[in-house]
C-alpha positions as CSV (number, residue, x, y, z in Angstrom):
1,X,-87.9,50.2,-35.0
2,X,-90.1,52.1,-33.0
3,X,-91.3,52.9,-29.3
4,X,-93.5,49.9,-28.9
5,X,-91.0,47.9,-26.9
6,X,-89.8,47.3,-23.6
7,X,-87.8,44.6,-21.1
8,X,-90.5,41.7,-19.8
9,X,-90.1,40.4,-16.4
10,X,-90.9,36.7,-17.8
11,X,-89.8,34.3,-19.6
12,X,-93.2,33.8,-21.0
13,X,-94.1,37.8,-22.0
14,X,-90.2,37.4,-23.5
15,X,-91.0,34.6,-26.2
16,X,-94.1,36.2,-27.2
17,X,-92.0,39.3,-27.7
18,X,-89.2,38.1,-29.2
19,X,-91.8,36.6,-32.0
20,X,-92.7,40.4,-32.5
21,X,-89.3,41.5,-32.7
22,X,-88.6,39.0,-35.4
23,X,-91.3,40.2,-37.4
24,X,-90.3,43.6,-37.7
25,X,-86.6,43.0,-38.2
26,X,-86.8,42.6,-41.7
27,X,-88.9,45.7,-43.2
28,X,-86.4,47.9,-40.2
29,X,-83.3,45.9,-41.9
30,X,-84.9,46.9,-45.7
31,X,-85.9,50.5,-44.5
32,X,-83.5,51.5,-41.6
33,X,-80.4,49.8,-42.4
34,X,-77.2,51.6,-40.6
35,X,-74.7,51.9,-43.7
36,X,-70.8,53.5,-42.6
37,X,-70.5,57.0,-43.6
38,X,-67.0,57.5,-42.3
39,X,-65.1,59.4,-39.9
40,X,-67.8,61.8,-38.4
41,X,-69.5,58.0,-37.2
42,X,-69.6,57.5,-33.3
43,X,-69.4,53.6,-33.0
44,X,-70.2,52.6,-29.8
45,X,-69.6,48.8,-27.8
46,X,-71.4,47.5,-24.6
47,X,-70.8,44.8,-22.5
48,X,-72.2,42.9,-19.3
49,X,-70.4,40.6,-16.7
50,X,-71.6,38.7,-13.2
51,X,-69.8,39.9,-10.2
52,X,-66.6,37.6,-9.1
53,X,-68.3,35.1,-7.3
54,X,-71.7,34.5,-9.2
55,X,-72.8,30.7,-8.9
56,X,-73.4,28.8,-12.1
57,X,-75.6,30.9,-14.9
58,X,-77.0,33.4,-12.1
59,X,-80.2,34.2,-10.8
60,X,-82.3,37.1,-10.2
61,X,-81.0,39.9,-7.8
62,X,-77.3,38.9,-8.7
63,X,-74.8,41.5,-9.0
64,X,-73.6,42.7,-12.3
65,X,-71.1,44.8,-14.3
66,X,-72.0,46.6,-17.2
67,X,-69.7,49.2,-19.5
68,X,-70.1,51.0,-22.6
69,X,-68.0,53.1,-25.1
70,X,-68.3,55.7,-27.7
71,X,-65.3,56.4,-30.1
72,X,-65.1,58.4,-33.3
73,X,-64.4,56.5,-36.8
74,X,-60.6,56.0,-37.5
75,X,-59.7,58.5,-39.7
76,X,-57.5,56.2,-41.3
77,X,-60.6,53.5,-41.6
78,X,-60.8,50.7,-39.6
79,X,-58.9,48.5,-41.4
80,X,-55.7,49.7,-40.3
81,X,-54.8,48.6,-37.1
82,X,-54.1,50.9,-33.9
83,X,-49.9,50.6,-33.9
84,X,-49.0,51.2,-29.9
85,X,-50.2,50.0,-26.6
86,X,-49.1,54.0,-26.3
87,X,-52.7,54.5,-28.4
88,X,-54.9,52.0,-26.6
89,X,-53.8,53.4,-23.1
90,X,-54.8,57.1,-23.9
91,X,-53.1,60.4,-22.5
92,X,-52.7,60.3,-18.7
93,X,-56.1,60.9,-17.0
94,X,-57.3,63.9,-15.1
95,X,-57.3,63.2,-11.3
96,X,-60.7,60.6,-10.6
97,X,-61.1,59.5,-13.8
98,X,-60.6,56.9,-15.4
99,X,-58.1,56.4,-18.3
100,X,-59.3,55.8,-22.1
101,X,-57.9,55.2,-25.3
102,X,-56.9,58.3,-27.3
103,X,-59.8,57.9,-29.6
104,X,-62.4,57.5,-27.1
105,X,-65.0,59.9,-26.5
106,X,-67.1,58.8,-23.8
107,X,-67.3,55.6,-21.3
108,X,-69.5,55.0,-18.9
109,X,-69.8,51.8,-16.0
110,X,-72.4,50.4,-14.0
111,X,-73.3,48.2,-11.5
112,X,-76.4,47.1,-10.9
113,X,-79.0,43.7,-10.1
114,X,-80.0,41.5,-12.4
115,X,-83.4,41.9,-13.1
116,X,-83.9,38.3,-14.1
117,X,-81.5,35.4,-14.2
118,X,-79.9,33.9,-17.0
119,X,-81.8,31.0,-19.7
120,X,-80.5,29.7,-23.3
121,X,-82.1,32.6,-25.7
122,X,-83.6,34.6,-23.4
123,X,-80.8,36.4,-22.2
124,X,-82.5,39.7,-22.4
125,X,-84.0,38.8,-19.3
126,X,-80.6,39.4,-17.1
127,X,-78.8,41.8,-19.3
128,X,-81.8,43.7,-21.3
129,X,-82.5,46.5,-19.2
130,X,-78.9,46.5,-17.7
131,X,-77.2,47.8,-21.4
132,X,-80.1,50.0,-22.3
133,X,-79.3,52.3,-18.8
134,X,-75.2,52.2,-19.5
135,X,-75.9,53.3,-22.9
136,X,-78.1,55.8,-21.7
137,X,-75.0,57.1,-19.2
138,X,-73.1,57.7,-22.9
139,X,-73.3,61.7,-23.1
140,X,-73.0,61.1,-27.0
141,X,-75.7,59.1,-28.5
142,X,-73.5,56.1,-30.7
143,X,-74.7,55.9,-34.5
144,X,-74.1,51.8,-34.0
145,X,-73.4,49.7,-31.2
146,X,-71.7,46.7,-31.4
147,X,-73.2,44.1,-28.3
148,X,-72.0,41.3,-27.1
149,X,-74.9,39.2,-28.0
150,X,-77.1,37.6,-30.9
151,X,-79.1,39.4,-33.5
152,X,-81.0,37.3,-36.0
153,X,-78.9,34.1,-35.4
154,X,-81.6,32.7,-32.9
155,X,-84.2,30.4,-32.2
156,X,-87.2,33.0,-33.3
157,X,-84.9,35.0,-35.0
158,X,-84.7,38.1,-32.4
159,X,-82.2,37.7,-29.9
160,X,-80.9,40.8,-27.3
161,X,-78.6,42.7,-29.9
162,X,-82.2,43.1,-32.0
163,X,-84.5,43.5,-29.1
164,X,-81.9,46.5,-27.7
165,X,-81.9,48.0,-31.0
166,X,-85.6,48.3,-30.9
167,X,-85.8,49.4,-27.2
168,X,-83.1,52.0,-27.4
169,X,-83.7,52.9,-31.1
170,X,-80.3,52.4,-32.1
171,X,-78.7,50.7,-34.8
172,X,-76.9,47.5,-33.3
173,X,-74.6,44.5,-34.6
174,X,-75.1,41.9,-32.3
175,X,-71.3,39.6,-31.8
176,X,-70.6,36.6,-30.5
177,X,-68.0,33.9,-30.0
178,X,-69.9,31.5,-31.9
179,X,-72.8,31.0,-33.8
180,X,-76.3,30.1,-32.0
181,X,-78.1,28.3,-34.5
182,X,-77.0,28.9,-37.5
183,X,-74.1,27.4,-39.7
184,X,-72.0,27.9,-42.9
185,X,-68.6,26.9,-43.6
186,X,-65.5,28.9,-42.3
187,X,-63.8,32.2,-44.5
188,X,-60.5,32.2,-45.3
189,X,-57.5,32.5,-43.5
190,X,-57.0,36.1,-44.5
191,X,-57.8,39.2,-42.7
192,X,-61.0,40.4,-43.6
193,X,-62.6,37.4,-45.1
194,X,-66.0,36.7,-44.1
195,X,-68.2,33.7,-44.6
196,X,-72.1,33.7,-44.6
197,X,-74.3,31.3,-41.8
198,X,-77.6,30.2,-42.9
199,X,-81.0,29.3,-40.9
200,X,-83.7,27.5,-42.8
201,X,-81.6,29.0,-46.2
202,X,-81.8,32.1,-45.0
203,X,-78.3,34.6,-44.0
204,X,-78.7,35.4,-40.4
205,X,-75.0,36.4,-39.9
206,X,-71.4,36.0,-40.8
């Protein structure tokens, strides 16, 4: 989506941002969409915890964990399911590192302070700047990152999965346990089955 975005400090220079964001989501989702091309893909996950310890929803300064992956494309396609905890646990690892999953290419951690602390859609302002330097520790550059955050189900429409897209230039799916603001009924009880949520009529996710 371009280089014209970065992290704000403020709640404040984050609404006004987010408004841009949500603006250019939809010519980038027309124009840039990521589509699967198979096994050469690297997929890639990120993730960011408080320390043990943290007091209610954080504040600024607080300590926090943040981890990302890189992994090649099953060549069997990702519907079939890995079949061992063999699999998931990987070879043993060379002496000081860490172990991985057989199909893993790269991992990285990091700890670090949270630039700002956390508030209901603007968590960008804790964990913003904290995905965009573990991704940035991947020595392969994912094709798609799947983040443990919103995308377009949000208040103005831009939430962190979309705003680290456009500060990283990568192609993310945002994830989440539950939808934000936008509803639809439930899929089937079937693997695979997916079942569209709306905001103001419009698909924002599934």
């Amino acid at each position: 989506m371009g280089d014209a975005w970065w992290w704000p400090t403020s709640a404040g220079e984050l609404l006004h941002l987010q408004s841009r964001l949500a603006a250019a989501v939809e010519p980038a989702l027309a124009d840039e969409r990521w589509e699967p091309s198979g096994p050469g893909d690297l997929l890639g996950g990120c993730f960011v915890v408080p320390a043990r310890g943290t007091v209610g929803r954080g504040r600024a300064g607080d300590r926090v964990w943040a981890a990302a992956v890189a992994w090649r494309w099953p060549e069997a396609g990702p519907e079939v399911p890995r079949r061992s905890d063999l699999h998931l646990r990987g070879p043993a690892p060379a002496p000081g590192r860490p172990r991985r999953a057989d199909d893993v290419v790269d991992q990285a951690t990091l700890s670090a302070e949270a630039p700002g602390s956390y508030e209901p859609g603007l968590l960008a302002l804790r964990d913003g700047a904290v995905l965009a330097d573990v991704l940035g520790m991947l020595e392969f550059r994912p094709d798609v990152v799947v983040v443990d955050a919103t995308g377009t189900d949000h208040p103005r429409g831009a939430g962190l999965a979309v705003h680290l897209g456009a500060v990283t230039g990568l192609a993310t799916v945002g994830v989440t346990r539950r939808p934000l603001v936008a509803s639809g009924s439930r899929p089937e009880l079937r693997r695979g089955a997916s079942s569209p949520l709306l905001l103001h009529d419009r698909c924002v996710a599934y």
